[in-house]
N, C-alpha and C positions, 0 to 999 in steps of 0.2 A: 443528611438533609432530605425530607420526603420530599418527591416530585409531587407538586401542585398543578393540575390540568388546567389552565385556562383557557374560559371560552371563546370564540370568538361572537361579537355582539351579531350576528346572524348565524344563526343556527339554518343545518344544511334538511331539507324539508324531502323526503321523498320515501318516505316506510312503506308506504301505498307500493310501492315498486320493486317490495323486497319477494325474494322466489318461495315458492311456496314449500318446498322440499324443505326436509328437520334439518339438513347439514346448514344450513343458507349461511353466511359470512364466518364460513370453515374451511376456507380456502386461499391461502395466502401465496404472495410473490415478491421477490424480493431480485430486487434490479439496481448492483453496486456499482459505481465507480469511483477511481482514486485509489489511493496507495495500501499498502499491507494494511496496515493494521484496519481498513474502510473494511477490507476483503474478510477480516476477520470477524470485525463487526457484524459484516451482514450474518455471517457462521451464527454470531452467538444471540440475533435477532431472532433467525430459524430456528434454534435452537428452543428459545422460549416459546413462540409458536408455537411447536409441534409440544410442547410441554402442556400448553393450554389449548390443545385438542386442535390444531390444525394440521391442517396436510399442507406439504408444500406441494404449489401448483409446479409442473414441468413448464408455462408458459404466459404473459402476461395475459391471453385471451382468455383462459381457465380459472382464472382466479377472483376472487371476491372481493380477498384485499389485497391493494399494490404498493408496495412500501420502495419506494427510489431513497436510496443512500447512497449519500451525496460527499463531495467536494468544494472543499473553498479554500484552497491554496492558490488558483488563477481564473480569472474574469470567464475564459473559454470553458471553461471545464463548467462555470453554471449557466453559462450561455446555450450552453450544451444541454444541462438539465432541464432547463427551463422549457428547451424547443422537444426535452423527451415527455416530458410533464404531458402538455398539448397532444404528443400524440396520444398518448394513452388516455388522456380524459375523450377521446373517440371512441373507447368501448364501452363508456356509458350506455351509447344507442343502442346495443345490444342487451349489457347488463346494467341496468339503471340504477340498482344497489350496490352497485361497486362502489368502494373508497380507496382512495387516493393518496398516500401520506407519505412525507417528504422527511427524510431522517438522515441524520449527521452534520458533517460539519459547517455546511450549506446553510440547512434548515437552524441552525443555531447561529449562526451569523444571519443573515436575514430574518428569523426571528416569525411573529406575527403581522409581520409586512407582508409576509407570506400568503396569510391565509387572507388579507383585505386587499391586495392586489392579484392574486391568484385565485380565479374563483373555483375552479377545479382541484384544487388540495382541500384535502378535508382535515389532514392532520400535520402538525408539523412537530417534531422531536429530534431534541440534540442528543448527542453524544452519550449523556450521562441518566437516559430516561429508559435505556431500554428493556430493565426489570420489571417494569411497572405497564410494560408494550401489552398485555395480556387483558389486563383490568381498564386500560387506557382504551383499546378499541370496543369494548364494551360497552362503551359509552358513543363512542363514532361511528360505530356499523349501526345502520336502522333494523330495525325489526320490524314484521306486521303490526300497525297500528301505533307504531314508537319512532319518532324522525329521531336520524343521526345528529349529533351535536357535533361539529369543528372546533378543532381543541390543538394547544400548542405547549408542550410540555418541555420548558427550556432552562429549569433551574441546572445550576453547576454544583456535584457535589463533591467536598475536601477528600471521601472517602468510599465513593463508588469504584471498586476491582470487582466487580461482579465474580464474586466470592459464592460457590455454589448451584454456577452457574454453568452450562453444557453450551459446547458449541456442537451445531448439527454441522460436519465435517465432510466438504464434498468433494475430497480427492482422499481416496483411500493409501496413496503413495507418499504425500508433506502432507505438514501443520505447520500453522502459525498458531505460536504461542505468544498472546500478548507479558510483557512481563513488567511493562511499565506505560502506562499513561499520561498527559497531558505532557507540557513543559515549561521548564523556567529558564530555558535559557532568552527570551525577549528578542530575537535578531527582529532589525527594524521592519525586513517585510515580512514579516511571518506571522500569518492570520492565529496558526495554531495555538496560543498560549491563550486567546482570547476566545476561541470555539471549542476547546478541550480542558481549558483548567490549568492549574499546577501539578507538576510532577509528583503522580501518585504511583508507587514500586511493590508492587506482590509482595505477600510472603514467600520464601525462596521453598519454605516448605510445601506451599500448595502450588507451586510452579514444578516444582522434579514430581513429585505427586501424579501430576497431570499428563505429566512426559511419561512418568511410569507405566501410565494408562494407556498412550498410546503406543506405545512398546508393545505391549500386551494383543493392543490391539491388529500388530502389525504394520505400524508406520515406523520407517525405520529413518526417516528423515527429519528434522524439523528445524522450523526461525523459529529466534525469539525476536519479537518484536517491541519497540519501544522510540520514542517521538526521537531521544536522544538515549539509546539504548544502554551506551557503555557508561552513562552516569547515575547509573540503577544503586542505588543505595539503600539496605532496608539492616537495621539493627549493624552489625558488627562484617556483615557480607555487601561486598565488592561486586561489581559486574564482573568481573575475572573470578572470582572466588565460585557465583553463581552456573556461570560458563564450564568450568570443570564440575561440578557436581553435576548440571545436563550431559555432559560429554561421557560421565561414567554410569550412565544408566543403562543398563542390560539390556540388549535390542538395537537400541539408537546407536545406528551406523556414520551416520553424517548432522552434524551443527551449525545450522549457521549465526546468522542475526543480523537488524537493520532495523532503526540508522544512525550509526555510531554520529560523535562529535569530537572532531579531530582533539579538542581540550582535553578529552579525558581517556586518549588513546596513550596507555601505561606499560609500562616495561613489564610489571603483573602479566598485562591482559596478552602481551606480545608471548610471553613466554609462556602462558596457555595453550594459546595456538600453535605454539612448537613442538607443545610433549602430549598434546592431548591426541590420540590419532585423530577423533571422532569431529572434531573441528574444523573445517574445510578453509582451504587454504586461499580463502575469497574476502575482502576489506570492501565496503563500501567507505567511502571517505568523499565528504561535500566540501570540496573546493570554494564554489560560491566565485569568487574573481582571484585573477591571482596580480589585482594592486592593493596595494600596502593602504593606500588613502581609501579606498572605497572597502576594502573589508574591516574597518574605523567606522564609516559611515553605517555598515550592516551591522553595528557592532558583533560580530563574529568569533570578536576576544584573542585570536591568534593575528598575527601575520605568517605571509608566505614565506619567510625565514623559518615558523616555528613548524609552519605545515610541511617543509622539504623534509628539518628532523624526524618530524613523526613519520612520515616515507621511509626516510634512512631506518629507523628505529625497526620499522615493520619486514621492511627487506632485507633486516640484515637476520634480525630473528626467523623469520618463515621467507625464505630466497626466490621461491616458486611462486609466490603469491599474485595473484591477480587483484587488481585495485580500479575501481570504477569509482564513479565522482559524480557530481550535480554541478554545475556552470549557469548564473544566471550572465545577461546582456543587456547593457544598456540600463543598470540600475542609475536612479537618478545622481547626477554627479559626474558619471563615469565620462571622462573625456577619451580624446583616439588615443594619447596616452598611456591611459590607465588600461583601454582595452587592447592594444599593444602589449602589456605587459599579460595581459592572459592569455593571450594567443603564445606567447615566448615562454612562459610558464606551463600550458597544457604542453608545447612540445616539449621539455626539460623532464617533464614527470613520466609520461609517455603512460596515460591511463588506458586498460585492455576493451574499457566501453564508459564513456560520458554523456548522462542526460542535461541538453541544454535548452534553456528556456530565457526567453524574453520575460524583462520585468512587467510582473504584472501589479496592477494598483490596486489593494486592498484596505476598503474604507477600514479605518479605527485602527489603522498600522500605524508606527512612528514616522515610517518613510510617508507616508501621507500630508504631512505639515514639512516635509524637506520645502525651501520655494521652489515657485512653480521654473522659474527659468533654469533649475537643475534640472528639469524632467527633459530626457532626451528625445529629439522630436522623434516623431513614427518609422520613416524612412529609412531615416540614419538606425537608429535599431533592429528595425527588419534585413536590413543589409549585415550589421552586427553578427545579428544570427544564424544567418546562410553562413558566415564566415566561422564563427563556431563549430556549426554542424561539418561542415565540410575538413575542417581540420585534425574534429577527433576522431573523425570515420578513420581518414586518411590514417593516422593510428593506430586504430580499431584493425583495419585490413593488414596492417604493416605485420603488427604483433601474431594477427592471426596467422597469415601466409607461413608464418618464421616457426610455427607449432604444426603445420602438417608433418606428419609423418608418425609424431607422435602416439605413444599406442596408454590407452586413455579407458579408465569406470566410467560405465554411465549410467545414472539410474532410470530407466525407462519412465516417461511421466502420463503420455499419451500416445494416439494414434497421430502420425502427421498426417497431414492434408494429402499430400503425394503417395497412393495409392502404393499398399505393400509397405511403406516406411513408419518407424515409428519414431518420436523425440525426444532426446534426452538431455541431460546435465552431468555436467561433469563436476569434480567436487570443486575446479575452482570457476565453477557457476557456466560454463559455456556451453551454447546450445547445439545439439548433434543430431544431427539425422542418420539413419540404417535402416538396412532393410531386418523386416521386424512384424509382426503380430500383435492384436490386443493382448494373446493369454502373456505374450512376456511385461504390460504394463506392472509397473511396481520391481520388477527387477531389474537386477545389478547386470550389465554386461560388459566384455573386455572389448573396446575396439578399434581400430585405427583409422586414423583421421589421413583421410586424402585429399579434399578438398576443403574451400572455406568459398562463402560468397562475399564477405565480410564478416558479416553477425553471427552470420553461420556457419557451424561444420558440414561436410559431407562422410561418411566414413563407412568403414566395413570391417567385419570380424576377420581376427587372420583369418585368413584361406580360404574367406569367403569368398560371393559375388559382389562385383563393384556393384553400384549406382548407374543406373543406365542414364539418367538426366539430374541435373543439378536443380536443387529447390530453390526459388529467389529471397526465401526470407526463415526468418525461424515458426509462422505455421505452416509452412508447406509441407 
């Protein structure tokens, strides 16, 4: 399906203001938030850009054009956008030829409301527009003597993998490797099937291809990424089947992927992860509530009888495993009951790190027609989720404390924040601090874990020097 640029019935007036210099709107920036696969996006947004003769700016002050991608999984997150929007339409007063354009899952749920209620966007494009990012500002950037046009490029296509396409890659240590697109699983809050499409799955061939390359390149880490990753289906190959053919690519030391759906979590894919070394010994797995009537309501398609199997199933194949999860609160319905039975359930499973979130309301979801007197008042939710968070920490610390001592790979990612230390991962995903140097980012080191803040590790090579002070979080 070709993207159609539609304009907005007021065109953005200001050529008279463009710089005189031959580079003038050669200058891009690109400011993500939201989940893997957002972070990827912006990659393969860059990626085009710099294909069609842009630089990427190091800064939003530098740039010509400013591309915000975005998030529409919770109300905060474009609450959020909206107040970052405003600020940057401030460097107008400086650069009056700058444009402003709003991209991903946001900009495709809000749509061209966008560009008639925001008068500082200039562009708005979803998810499935980004091929066409090149030829599209072309039209949006002003020239000497030629006004920009605002324009909203929001068609959804059956068959966009942006096949041929280069991500500009701004960690030389991981990749995200998208390997599947959109989804059809339908849960009732879940904006994504409606701002992303249906589940479209790579070629497996131009996925190891990719990975090949980066092997090559000296990445020896990488995800695959996918809405509901382990239901990748393309010809006669399995998300397991795909999984080991990444895991045997020459180079590629560590595998991961996210975000499975406990549904399609298979004896297959288990026993992948047991023989493959290169497979890291890490599960995300979304929880969501663990009551039986409100994960009906999410339609979720399991209950917590099937989601313990799939546990049992995992830990008994890979024993060492570390399993994190998603926890929503207070979805509509949800009585003290039912939120009793999550709080009894997170402790029964005992997850090594849980992201928990209050429900948020997403026009054009199904939970949106639940009646209104399910929706749980403010209060009582906010309370809900203090009571969440404070539970799985409580977890989160327990598990960690009980793995000091531990002597632990970690592949160096960055510099921390705490002077002399650097941060790493371990393969079953947990964050470490050491004392450390930029030249050792990207490698592998052996080390022992002495402390924990919670989230965090602290640790030292044998026989090295300890840590003189403990970091409070995992960027220090």
């Amino acid at each position: 399906m070709d993207k159609k640029p539609t304009s907005a019935p007021n065109a953005r007036h200001g050529g008279g203001g463009a710089p005189a210099h031959d580079d003038r709107g050669k200058r891009a920036y690109v400011e993500t938030y939201g989940c893997q696969m957002n972070i990827a996006d912006g990659e393969l947004m860059e990626g085009v850009l710099v294909k069609e003769g842009y630089e990427i700016a190091g800064a939003p002050e530098e740039a010509d054009v400013i591309l915000v991608n975005t998030c529409a999984i919770r109300e905060n997150a474009e609450e959020r956008v909206l107040g970052r929007i405003g600020q940057l339409s401030g460097l107008r007063r400086e650069r009056p030829w700058m444009v402003l354009g709003v991209t991903g899952c946001m900009a495709q749920r809000m749509g061209e409301s966008l560009l008639g209620n925001v008068r500082a966007v200039d562009l708005v494009m979803g998810p499935d527009g980004y091929r066409h990012l090149g030829r599209v500002l072309e039209e949006v950037v002003p020239r000497p003597g030629r006004p920009g046009r605002r324009l909203s490029v929001l068609d959804l296509s059956l068959d966009e993998n942006y096949l041929g396409l280069e991500q500009r890659r701004r960690s030389r240590v991981t990749a995200w490797v998208p390997v599947q697109r959109g989804c059809n699983h339908r849960c009732t809050f879940c904006i994504v099937p409606y701002v992303r499409g249906p589940e479209k799955n790579r070629d497996p061939d131009d996925v190891i291809a990719e990975i090949r390359g980066l092997a090559d390149d000296g990445i020896t880490e990488v995800t695959l990424l996918g809405q509901t990753v382990n239901s990748y289906r393309y010809g006669d190959w399995s998300f397991a089947r795909l999984l080991r053919g990444v895991a045997r690519v020459d180079g590629i030391r560590r595998v991961r992927f996210t975000s499975p759906h406990p549904v399609d979590v298979t004896g297959e894919l288990v026993e992948v992860m047991a023989t493959e070394p290169a497979v890291c010994e890490q599960f995300h797995l979304p929880l969501q509530s663990g009551s039986n009537a409100v994960l009906k309501r999410m339609v979720r398609r399991y209950t917590k009888e099937i989601f313990r199997e799939k546990v049992a199933m995992l830990r008994a194949g890979v024993p060492d495993v570390a399993l994190s999860t998603d926890v929503i609160a207070a979805f509509p319905g949800e009585t003290d009951d039912d939120f009793e039975q999550t709080i009894s359930f997170l402790s029964e499973i005992r997850f090594d790190e849980a992201f928990t979130y209050r429900y948020s309301e997403r026009p054009g979801t199904p939970a949106t027609r639940f009646p209104r007197e399910w929706f749980v008042p403010e209060d009582v939710a906010r309370d809900r989720l203090n009571r969440l968070i404070g539970a799985t920490r409580f977890v989160q610390a327990e598990i960690n404390q009980d793995e000091v001592g531990r002597v632990e790979e970690i592949l160096v990612e960055r510099p921390a924040k705490s002077f002399g230390m650097v941060l790493g991962r371990t393969r079953r995903n947990k964050a470490v601090v050491v004392p450390g140097t930029r030249t050792e980012i990207g490698s592998y080191l052996t080390v022992r874990l002495i402390d924990t803040t919670g989230p965090t590790f602290i640790a030292q090579r044998p026989g090295g020097e300890k840590v003189a002070s403990s970091p409070t979080s995992p960027e220090a």
